[in-house]
C-alpha positions as CSV (number, residue, x, y, z in Angstrom):
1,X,0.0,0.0,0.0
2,X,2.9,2.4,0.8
3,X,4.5,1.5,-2.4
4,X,1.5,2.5,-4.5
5,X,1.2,5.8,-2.7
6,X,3.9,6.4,-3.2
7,X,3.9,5.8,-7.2
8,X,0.3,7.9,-7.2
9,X,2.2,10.4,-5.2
10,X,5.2,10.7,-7.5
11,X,3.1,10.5,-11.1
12,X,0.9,13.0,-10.0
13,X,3.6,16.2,-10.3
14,X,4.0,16.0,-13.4
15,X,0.9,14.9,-14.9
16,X,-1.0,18.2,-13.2
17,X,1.7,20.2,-14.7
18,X,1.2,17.9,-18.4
19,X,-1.9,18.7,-18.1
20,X,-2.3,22.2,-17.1
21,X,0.0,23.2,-20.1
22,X,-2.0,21.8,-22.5
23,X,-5.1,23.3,-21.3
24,X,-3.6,26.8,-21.1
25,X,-2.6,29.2,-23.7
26,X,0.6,30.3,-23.3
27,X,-0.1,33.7,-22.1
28,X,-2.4,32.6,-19.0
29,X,0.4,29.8,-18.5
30,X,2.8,33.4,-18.5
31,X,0.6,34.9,-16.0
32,X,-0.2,31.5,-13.9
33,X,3.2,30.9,-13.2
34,X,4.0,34.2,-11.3
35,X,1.3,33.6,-9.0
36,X,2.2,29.7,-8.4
37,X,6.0,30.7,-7.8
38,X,4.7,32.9,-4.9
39,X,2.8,30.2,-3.4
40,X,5.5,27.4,-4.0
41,X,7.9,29.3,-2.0
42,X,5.6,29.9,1.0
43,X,4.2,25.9,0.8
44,X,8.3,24.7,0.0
45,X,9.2,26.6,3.5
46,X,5.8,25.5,5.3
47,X,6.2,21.7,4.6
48,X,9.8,22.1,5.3
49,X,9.8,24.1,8.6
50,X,6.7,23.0,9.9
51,X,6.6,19.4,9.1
52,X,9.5,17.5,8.0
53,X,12.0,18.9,9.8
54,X,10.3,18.9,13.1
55,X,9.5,14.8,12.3
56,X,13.5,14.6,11.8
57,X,14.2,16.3,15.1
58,X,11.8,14.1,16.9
59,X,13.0,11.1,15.5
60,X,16.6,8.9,18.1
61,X,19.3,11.0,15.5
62,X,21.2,13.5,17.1
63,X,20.2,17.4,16.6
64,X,23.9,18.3,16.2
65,X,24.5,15.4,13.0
66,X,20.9,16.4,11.6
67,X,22.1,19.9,11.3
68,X,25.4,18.8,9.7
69,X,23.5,17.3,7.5
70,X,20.8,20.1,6.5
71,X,24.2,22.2,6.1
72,X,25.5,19.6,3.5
73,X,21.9,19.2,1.8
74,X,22.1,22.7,1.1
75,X,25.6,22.8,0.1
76,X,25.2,20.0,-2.5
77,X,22.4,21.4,-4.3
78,X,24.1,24.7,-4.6
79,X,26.9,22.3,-6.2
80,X,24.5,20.7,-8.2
81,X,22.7,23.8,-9.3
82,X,26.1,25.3,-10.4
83,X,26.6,22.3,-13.5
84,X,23.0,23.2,-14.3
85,X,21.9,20.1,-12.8
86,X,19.2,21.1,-10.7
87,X,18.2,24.2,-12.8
88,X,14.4,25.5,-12.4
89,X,12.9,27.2,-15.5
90,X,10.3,29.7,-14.4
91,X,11.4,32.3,-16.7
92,X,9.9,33.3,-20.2
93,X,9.2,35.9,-22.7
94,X,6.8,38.8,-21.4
95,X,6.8,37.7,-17.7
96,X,8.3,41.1,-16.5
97,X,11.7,40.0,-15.7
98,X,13.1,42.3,-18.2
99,X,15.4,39.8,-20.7
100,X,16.1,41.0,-23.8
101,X,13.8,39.2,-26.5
102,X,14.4,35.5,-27.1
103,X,16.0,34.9,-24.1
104,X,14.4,32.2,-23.7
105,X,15.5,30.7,-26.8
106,X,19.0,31.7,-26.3
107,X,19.0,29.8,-22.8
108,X,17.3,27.0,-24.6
109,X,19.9,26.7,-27.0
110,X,23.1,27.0,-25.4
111,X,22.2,24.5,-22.8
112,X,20.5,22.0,-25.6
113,X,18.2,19.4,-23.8
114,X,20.4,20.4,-20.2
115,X,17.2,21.4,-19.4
116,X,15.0,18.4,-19.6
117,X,18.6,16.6,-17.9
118,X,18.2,18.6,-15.2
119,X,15.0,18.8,-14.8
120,X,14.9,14.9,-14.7
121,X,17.7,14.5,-11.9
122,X,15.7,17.2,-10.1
123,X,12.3,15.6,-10.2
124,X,14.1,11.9,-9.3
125,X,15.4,13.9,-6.5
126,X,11.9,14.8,-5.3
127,X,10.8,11.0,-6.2
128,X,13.5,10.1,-4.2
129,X,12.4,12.5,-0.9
130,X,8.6,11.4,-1.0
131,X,9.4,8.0,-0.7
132,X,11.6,8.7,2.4
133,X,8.4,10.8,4.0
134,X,5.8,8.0,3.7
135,X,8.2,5.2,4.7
136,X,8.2,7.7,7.9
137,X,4.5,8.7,7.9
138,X,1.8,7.8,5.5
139,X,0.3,11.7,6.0
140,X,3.6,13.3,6.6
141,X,4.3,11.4,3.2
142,X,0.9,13.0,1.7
143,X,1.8,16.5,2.8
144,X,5.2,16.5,0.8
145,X,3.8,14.8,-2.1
146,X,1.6,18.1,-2.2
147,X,4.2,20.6,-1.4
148,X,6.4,18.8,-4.3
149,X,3.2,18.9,-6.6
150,X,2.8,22.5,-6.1
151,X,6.4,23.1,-6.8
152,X,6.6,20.7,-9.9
153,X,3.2,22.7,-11.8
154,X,5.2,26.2,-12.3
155,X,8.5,24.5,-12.8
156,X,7.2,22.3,-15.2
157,X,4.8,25.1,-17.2
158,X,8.4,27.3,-17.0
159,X,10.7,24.5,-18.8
160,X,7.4,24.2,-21.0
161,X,6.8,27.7,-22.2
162,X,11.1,27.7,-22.5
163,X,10.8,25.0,-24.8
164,X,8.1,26.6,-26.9
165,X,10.3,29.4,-27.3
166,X,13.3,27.3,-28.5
167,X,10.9,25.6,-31.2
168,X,9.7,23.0,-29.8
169,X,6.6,22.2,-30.9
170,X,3.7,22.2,-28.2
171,X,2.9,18.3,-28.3
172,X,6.8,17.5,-28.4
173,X,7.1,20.1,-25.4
174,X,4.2,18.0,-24.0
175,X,6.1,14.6,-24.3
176,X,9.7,15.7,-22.9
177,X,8.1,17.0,-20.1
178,X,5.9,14.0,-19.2
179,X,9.0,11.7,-20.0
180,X,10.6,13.9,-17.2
181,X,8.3,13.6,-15.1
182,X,8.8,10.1,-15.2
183,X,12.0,10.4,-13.2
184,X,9.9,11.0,-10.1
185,X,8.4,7.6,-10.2
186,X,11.5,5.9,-10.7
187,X,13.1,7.3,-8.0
188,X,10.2,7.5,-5.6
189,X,10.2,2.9,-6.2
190,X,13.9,3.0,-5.7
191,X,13.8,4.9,-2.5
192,X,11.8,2.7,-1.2
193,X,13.2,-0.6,-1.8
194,X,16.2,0.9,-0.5
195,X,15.4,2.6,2.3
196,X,13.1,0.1,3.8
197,X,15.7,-1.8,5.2
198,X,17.4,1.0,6.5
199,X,14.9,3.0,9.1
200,X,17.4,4.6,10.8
201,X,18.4,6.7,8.1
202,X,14.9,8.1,7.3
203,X,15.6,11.3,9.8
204,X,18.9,12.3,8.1
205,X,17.1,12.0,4.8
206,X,13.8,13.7,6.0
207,X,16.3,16.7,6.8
208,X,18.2,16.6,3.2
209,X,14.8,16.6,2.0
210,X,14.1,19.7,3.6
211,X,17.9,21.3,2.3
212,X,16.1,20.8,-1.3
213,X,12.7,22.5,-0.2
214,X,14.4,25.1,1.8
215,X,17.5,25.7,-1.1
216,X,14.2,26.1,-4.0
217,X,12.3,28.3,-1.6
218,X,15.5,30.8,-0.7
219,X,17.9,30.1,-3.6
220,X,15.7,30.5,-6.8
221,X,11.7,31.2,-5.9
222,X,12.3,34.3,-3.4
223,X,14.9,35.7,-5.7
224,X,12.7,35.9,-8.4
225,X,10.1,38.2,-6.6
226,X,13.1,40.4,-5.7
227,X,11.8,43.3,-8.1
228,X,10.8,46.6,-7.8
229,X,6.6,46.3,-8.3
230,X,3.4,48.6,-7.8
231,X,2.2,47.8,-4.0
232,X,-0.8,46.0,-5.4
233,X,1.5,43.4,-6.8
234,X,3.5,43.3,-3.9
235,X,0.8,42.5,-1.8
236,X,-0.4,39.5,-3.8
237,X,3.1,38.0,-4.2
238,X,2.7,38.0,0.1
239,X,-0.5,37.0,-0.1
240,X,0.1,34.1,-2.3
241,X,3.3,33.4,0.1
242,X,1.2,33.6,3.3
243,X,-1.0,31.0,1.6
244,X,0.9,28.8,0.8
245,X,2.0,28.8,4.8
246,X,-1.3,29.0,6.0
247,X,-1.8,25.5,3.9
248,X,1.0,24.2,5.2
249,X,0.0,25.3,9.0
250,X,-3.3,23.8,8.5
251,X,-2.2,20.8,7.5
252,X,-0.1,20.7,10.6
253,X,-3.0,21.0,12.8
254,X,-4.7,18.0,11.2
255,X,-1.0,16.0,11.3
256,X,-0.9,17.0,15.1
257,X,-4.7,15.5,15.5
């Protein structure tokens, strides 16, 4: 029964996101994904901070080794991010950030498919992380399913609309992306054939999990609101932030219960 959560858990990232971007047109995708990178930065430090880090800390490990290795979590994917390995795509033409026109192409093209790689290694990564949080807690496994499936939707639209951009057409766009999306399932059924056996380490890899929520949230999501904007914008990029935490807190209530 785990097992199968976990594969629901892990397919159904990147099939929202699939399906989303062939619903959309490009421009509501354009104007969707501002709003959803708000919100996946406040649910990214809610499900980290108020769920899976507190599970780690109340698990036998040792607080000082835990927060060695939340240090190294964060340090690796800064590594990992620097070979464009762990790269997030939420930029496009027309979103406001100000690149000259057909950036988006350009980036496309120098990197070549680097960006379905890393997209791929990023979502097994996440495959990887849900598995360790239901072999912990069926719910606690539930709640970072979602916080990864909120993540994964304006991620995925933002290495879609790149790839649209670089030529792609939009049902090859469609493919790769599913394809990658895959990854998530394949590393969700590895982690937990692998980690089964092994309980004790579910703590230390509850905490790395939380280095990759905390690393997205801080690194690349926050960043990206960093602009100068009229208030009104400014107070929805907060209040999309302070909802995605007030998901997350609700949940913990329930968890708690």
């Amino acid at each position: 029964m785990t097992l199968l959560s976990i594969v629901l858990a892990t397919l159904a990232g990147g099939l929202l996101s699939v399906g989303i971007s062939a619903l959309l047109s490009q421009a509501l995708l354009g104007r969707l994904v501002q709003h959803l990178v708000s919100l996946s930065a406040g649910v990214l430090l809610g499900a980290s901070l108020l769920h899976v880090l507190p599970e780690a800390f109340e698990s036998q490990a040792g607080s000082h080794e835990l927060f060695l290795c939340l240090l190294g979590g964060l340090m690796f994917f800064f590594l990992l991010e620097k070979v464009e390995l762990y790269r997030h795509s939420h930029h496009h033409e027309g979103d406001g950030h100000h690149h000259h026109h057909h950036y988006d192409a350009e980036q496309a093209g120098r990197g070549g498919y680097a960006v379905l790689i890393g997209d791929s290694i990023h979502n097994f990564c996440d495959g990887v992380l849900i598995a360790a949080a239901f072999l912990a807690d069926p719910i606690l496994g539930w709640l970072t399913a979602a916080a990864v499936v909120l993540h994964e939707i304006p991620q995925e639209v933002g290495d879609y609309l790149v790839l649209l951009n670089a030529g792609f057409s939009r049902a090859r766009a469609l493919a790769f992306n599913a394809l990658s999306g895959l990854a998530a399932v394949v590393g969700g059924v590895l982690g937990y054939f692998l980690f089964t056996p092994f309980e004790g380490l579910l703590p230390y890899l509850m905490v790395v999990a939380s280095s990759s929520f905390i690393y997205v949230a801080v690194a690349d999501l926050i960043p990206q609101m960093q602009r100068r904007l009229p208030w009104r914008e400014t107070l929805m990029q907060v209040g999309w932030i302070g909802g995605g935490l007030l998901l997350m807190a609700l949940a913990s209530l329930g968890h708690s219960h």
